[in-house]
C-alpha positions as CSV (number, residue, x, y, z in Angstrom):
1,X,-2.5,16.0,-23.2
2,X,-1.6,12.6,-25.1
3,X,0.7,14.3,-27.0
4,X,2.5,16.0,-24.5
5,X,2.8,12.5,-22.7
6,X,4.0,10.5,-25.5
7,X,6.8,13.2,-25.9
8,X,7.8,13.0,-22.4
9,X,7.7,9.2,-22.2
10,X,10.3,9.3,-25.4
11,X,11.9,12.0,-23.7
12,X,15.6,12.4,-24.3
13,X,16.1,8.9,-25.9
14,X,15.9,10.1,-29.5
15,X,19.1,11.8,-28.9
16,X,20.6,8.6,-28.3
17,X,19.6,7.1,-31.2
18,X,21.1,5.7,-34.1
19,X,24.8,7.0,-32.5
20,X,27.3,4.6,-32.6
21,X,28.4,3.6,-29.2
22,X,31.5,2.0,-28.1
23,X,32.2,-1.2,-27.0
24,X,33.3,-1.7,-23.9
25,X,35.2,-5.1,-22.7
26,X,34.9,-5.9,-19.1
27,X,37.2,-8.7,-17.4
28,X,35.6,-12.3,-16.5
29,X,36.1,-12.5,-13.1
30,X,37.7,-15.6,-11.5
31,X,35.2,-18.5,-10.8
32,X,33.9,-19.0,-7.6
33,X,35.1,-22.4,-6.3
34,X,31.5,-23.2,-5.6
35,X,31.0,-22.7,-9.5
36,X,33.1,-25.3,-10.7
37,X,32.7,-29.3,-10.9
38,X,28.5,-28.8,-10.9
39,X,27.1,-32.0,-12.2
40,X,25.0,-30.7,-14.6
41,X,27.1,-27.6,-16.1
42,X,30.0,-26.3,-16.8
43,X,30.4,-22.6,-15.8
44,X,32.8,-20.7,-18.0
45,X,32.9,-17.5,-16.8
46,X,30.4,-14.9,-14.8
47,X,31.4,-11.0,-15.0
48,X,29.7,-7.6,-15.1
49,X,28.7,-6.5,-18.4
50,X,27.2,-3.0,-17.6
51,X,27.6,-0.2,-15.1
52,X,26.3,3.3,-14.2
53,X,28.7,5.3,-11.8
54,X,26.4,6.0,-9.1
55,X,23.8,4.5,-10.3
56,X,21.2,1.4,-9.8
57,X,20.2,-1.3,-13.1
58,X,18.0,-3.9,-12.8
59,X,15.7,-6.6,-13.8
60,X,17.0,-7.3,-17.1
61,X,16.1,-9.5,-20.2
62,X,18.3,-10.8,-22.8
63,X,17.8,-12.2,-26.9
64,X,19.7,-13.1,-29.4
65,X,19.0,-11.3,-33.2
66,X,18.7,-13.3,-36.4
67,X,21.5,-11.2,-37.3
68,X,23.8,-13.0,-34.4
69,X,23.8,-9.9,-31.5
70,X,23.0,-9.5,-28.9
71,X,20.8,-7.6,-27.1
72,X,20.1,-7.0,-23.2
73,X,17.4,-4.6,-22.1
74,X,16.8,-3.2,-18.3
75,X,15.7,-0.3,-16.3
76,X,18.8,1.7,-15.6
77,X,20.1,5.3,-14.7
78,X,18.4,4.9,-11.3
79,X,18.5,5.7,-8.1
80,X,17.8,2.9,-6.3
81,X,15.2,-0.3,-6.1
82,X,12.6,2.2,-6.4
83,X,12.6,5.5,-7.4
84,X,10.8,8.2,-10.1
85,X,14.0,7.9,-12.6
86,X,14.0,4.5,-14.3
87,X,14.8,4.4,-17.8
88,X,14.8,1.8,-20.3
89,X,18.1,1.3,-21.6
90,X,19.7,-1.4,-23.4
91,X,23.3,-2.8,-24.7
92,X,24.3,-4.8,-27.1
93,X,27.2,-7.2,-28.0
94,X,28.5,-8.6,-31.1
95,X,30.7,-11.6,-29.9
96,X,28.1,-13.7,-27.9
97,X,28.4,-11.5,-25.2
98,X,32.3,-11.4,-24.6
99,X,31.9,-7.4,-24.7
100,X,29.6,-5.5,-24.8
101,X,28.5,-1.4,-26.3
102,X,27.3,1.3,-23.3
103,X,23.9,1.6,-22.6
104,X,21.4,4.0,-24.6
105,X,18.5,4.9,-23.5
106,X,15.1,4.3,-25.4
107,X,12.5,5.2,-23.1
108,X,12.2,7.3,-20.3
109,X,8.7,8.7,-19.3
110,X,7.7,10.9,-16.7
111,X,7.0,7.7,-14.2
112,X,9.5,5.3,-13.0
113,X,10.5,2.6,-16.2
114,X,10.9,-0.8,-15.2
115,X,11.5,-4.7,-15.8
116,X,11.7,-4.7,-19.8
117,X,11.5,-7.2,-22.0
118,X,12.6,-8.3,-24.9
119,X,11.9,-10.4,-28.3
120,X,12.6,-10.6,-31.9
121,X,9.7,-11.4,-33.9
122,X,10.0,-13.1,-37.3
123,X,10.0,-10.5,-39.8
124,X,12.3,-8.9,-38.0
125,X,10.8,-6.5,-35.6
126,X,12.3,-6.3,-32.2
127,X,9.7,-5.3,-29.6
128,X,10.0,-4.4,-26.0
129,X,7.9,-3.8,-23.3
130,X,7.8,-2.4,-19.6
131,X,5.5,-1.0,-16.9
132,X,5.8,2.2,-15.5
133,X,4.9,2.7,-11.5
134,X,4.3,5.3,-9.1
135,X,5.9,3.1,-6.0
136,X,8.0,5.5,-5.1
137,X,4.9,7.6,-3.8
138,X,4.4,5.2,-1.0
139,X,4.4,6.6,2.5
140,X,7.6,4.6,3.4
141,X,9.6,5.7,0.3
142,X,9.1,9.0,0.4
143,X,10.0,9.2,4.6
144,X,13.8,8.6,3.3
145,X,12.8,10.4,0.1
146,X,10.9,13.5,-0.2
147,X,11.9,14.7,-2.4
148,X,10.5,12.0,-4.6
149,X,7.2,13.6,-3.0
150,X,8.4,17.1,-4.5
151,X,9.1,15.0,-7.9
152,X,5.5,13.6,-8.0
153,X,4.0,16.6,-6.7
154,X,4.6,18.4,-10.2
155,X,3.3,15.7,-12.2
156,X,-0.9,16.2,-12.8
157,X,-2.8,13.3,-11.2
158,X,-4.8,12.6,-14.5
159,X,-1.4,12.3,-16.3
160,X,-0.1,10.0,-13.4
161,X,-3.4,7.8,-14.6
162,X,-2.6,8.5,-18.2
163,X,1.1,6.9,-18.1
164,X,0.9,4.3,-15.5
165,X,0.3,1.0,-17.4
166,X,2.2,-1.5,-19.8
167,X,4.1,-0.4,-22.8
168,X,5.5,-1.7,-26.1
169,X,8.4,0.1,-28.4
170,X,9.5,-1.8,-31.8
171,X,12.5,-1.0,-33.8
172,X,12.8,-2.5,-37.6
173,X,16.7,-2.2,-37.7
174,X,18.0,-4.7,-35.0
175,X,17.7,-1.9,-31.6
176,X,19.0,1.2,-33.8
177,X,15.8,3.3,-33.9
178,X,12.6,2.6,-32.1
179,X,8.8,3.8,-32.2
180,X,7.2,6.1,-30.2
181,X,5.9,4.2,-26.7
182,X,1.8,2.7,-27.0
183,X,0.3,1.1,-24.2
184,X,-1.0,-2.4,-24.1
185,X,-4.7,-3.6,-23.5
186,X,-5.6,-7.0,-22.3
187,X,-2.0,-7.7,-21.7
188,X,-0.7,-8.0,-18.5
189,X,2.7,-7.3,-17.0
190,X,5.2,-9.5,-16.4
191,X,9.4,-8.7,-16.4
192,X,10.4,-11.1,-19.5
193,X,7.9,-9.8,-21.9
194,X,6.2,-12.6,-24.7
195,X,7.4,-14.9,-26.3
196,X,6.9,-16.0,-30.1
197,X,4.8,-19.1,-30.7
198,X,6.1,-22.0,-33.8
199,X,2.9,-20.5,-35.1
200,X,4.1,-16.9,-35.2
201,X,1.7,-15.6,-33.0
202,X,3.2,-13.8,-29.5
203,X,1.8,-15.1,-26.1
204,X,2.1,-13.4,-22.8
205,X,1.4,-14.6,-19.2
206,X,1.3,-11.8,-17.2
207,X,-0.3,-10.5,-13.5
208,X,-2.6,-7.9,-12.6
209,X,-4.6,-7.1,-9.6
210,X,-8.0,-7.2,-8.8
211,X,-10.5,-6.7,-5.5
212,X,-12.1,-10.0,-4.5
213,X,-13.1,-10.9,-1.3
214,X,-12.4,-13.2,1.1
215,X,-13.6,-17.0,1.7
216,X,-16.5,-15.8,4.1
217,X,-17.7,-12.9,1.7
218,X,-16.3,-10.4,4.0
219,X,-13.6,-7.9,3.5
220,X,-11.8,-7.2,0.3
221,X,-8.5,-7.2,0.0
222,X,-6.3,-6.9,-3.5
223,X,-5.7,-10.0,-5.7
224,X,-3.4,-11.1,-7.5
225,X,-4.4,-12.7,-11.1
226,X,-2.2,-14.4,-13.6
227,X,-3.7,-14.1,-16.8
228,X,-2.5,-15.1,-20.6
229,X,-3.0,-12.6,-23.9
230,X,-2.5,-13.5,-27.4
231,X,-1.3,-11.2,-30.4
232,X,-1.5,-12.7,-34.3
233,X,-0.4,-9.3,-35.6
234,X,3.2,-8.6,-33.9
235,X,2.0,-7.5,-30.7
236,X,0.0,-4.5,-32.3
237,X,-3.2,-5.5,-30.6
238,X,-3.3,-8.3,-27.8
239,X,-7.1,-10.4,-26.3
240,X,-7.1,-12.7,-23.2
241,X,-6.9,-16.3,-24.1
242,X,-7.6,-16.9,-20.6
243,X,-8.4,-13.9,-18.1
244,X,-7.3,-16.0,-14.9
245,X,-5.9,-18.8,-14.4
246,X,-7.0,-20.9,-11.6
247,X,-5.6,-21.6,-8.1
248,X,-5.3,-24.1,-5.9
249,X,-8.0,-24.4,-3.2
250,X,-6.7,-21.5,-0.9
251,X,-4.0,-20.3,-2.3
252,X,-6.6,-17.6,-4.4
253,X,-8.6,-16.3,-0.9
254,X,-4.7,-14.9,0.3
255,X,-4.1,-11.1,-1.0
256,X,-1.0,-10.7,-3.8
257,X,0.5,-13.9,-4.1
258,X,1.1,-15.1,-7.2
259,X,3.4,-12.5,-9.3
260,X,5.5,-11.9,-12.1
261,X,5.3,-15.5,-14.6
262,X,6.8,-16.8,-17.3
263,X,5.7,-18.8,-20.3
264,X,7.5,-21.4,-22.8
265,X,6.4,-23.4,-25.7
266,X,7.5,-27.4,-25.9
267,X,8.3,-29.3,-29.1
268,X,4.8,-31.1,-28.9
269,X,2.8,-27.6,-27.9
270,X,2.4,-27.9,-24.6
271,X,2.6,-24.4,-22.8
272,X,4.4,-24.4,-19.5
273,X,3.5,-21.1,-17.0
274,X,6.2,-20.6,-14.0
275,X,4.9,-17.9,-11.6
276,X,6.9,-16.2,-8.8
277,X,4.8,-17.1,-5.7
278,X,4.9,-15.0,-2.4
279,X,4.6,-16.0,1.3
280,X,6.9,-16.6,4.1
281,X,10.1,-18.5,3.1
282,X,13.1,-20.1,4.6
283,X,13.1,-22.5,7.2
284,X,10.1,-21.4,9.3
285,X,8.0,-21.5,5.6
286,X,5.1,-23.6,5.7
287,X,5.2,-26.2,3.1
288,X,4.6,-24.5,-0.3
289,X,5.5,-21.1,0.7
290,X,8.1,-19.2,-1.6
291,X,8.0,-21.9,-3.7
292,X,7.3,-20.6,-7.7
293,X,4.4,-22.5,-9.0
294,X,3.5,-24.3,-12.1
295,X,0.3,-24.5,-14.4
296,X,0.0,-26.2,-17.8
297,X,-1.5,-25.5,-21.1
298,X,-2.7,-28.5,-23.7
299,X,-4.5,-26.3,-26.0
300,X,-2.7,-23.4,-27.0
301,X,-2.9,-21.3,-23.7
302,X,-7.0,-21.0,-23.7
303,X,-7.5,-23.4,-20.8
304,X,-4.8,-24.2,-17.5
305,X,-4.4,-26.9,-14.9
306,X,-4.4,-25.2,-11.4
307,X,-1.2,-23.6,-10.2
308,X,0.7,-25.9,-8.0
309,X,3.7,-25.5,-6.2
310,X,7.2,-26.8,-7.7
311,X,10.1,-27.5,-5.9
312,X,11.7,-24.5,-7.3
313,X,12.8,-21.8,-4.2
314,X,13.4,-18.6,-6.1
315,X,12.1,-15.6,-7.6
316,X,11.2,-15.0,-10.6
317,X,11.6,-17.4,-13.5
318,X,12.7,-17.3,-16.8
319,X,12.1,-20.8,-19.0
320,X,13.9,-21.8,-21.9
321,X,13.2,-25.0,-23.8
322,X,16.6,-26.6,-25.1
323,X,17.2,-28.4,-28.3
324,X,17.8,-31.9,-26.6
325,X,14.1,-31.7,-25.1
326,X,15.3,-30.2,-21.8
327,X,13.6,-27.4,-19.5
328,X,15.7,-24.7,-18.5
329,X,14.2,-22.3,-15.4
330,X,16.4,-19.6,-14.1
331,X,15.9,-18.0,-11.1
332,X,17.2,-15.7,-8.3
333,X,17.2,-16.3,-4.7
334,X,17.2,-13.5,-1.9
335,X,17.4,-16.0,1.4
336,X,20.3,-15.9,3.2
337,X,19.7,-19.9,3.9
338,X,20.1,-21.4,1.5
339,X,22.1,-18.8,0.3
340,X,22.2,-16.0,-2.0
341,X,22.9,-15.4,-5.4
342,X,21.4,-16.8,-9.4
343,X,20.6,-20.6,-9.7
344,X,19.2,-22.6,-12.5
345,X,17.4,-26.6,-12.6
346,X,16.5,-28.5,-15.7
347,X,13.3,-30.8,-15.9
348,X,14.0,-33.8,-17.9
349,X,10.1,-34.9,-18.3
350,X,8.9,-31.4,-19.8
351,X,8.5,-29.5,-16.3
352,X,6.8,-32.2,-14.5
353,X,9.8,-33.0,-12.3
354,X,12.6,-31.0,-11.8
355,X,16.4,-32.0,-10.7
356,X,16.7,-30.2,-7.4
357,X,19.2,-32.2,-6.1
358,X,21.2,-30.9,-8.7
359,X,20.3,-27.6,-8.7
360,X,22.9,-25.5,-10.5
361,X,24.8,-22.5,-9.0
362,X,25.2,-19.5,-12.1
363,X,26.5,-16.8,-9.5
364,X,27.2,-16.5,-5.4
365,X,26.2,-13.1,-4.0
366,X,26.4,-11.3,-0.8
367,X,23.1,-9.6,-0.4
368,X,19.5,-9.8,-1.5
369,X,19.4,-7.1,-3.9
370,X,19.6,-9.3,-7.4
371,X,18.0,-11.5,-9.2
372,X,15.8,-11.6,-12.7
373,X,17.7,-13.9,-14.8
374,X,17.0,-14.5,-18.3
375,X,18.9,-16.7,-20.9
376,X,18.8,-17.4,-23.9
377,X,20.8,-19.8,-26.4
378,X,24.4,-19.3,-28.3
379,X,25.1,-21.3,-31.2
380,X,27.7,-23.6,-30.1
381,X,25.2,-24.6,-27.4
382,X,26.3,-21.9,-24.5
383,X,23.6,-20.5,-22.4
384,X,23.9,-17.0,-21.6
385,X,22.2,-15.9,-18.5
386,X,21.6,-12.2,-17.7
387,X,20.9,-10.8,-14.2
388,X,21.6,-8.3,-11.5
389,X,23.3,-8.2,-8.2
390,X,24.8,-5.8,-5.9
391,X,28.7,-4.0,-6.2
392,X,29.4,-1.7,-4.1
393,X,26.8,1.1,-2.9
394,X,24.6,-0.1,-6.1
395,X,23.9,-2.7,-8.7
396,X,25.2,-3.4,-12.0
397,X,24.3,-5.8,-14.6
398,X,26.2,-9.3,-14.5
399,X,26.4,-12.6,-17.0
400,X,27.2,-16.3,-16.8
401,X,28.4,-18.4,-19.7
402,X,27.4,-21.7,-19.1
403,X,26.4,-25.2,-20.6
404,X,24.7,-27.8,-19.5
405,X,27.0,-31.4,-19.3
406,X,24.5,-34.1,-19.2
């Protein structure tokens, strides 16, 4: 049975391999008058850098390589927010993201592939991860779909238990080749994947869910749990540095609030966890609510201060620390008020205040379908933000080159 498993969760991807693919340049597209004169950044351009005719892409990551591409991985080949056919695909550019190759497939299992990250370790290795999910079974999905039902139906329930989880694929030649899929333990998902410590080691904040019950004892419902795993060998084997990180008083008796996080490291080691929080949002929130929340680690991720809400309204984050000492957190926002679309804000005191009032605008959009931004750093000091947003009847995969000004 494993067998047959880990050759359907490779799948058709080995034929993509090691196939040269060609590079395909994609117009910038004129800059929104509302991204230009920011105070703190300079927008030079926003465009899509990947499509599927027809189909949906989503919730992507991006790195650079120590050999200077690079590399954006996401869930694509889809039919829509959720569905059975997620794949992991990725693309890759070799002039700082000014064009970019088609997407090739890597992994695509007999579940539905989705959020994938990505990092390059030290010696080389590039590992990604993903989780696969059976949402698409749901009662509401398959009313508009049944055939998704039909899908599923073929599919043995103990295999459905055997390949739903959290994977990890490494590739030793910069993205050309990649290993067959193994699943994670004591690791939790989360869409951005680790990151690598100064010390080498790889550290992952993640979320899984657990019964509890309630304040009064009664009644349980399903909880939401942000944890943090440790790897000192590459990600080959992962232990919880700290199983669950504590809430604030109430926030941890409410049923799947706290979601999909994000960890960086500072210059002095501090450890900074931004978590995608859930609850009504908008103008009739109640203070807190939809707010993304904020916990910090002092040594080296085995202990964290309570969550507490930021003033950061968005979903979900992506942090990266910049050379000057600033705190970058990207995230998307699907309210119609304020308003659509990919935003970033910088913390100036190492994530214990953030410049709201100078929230910075990467990309307008029309609808609520988008969001997932990741960034990373260019060498003349550009930030390059990947993300997705609608066009058209589906979504494609969209970029902002930016800097910060001041």
């Amino acid at each position: 049975m494993k067998i047959q498993i880990l050759a359907l969760l490779v799948g058709a991807a080995l034929a993509n391999l090691g196939s040269e693919t060609k590079v395909v340049p994609e117009p910038a597209s004129g800059l929104d008058s509302r991204l230009r004169n920011q105070s703190r950044a300079e927008v030079k351009w926003a465009k899509t850098i990947c499509s599927e005719e027809g189909r949906y892409l989503g919730w992507p990551t991006v790195c650079r390589l120590q050999n200077g591409e690079l590399l954006a991985v996401f869930s694509g080949d889809r039919d829509e927010h959720v569905c059975p056919y997620g794949k992991v695909q990725i693309i890759r550019s070799k002039d700082d993201g000014e064009t970019w190759s088609r997407p090739v497939t890597i992994a695509n299992g007999i579940l539905d592939d989705r959020d994938a990250g990505v990092v390059q370790l030290p010696n080389g290795d590039v590992i990604v991860t993903w989780f696969t999910s059976i949402a698409y079974a749901s009662p509401g999905i398959l009313k508009r779909h049944p055939e998704y039902g039909r899908h599923h139906g073929k599919i043995p329930p103990e295999m459905v238990q055997e390949c739903l989880g959290y994977y990890l694929i490494r590739s030793t030649d910069n993205g050309v080749n990649w290993s067959k899929p193994v699943k994670l333990v004591d690791c939790d998902q989360t869409p951005h994947g680790p990151i690598v410590l100064r010390d080498g080691s790889l550290l992952q904040i993640g979320r899984r869910t657990k019964k509890d019950a309630n304040a009064a004892g009664r009644n349980t419902f399903d909880k939401t749990v942000i944890s943090v795993s440790r790897s000192t060998d590459g990600g080959h084997t992962w232990s919880y540095l700290c199983p669950e990180i504590a809430t604030e008083k109430g926030e941890g008796d409410r049923p799947g609030m706290f979601h999909e996080p994000h960890v960086a490291e500072l210059a002095d080691g501090t450890l900074i966890g931004m978590v995608r929080y859930h609850g009504s949002e908008g103008e009739n929130a109640r203070p807190g609510n939809g707010y993304m929340r904020i916990t910090f680690s002092k040594d080296h991720g085995r202990t964290w201060t309570p969550m507490t809400a930021t003033p950061l309204l968005g979903l979900p984050p992506h942090l990266l620390p910049l050379p000057d000492g600033k705190l970058l957190c990207v995230y998307g926002r699907r309210l119609a008020k304020p308003g659509f679309g990919e935003f970033a804000c910088l913390s100036d005191d190492g994530g214990r205040t953030w410049d709201v009032a100078n929230e910075i605008l990467l990309m307008p959009a029309e609808n609520g379908d988008l969001g997932y931004p990741a960034s990373c750093l260019l060498p003349n000091g550009d930030i390059f933000t990947v993300y997705y947003q609608k066009s058209g009847p589906k979504t494609v995969l969209m970029a902002t080159k930016w800097r910060v000004v001041k």
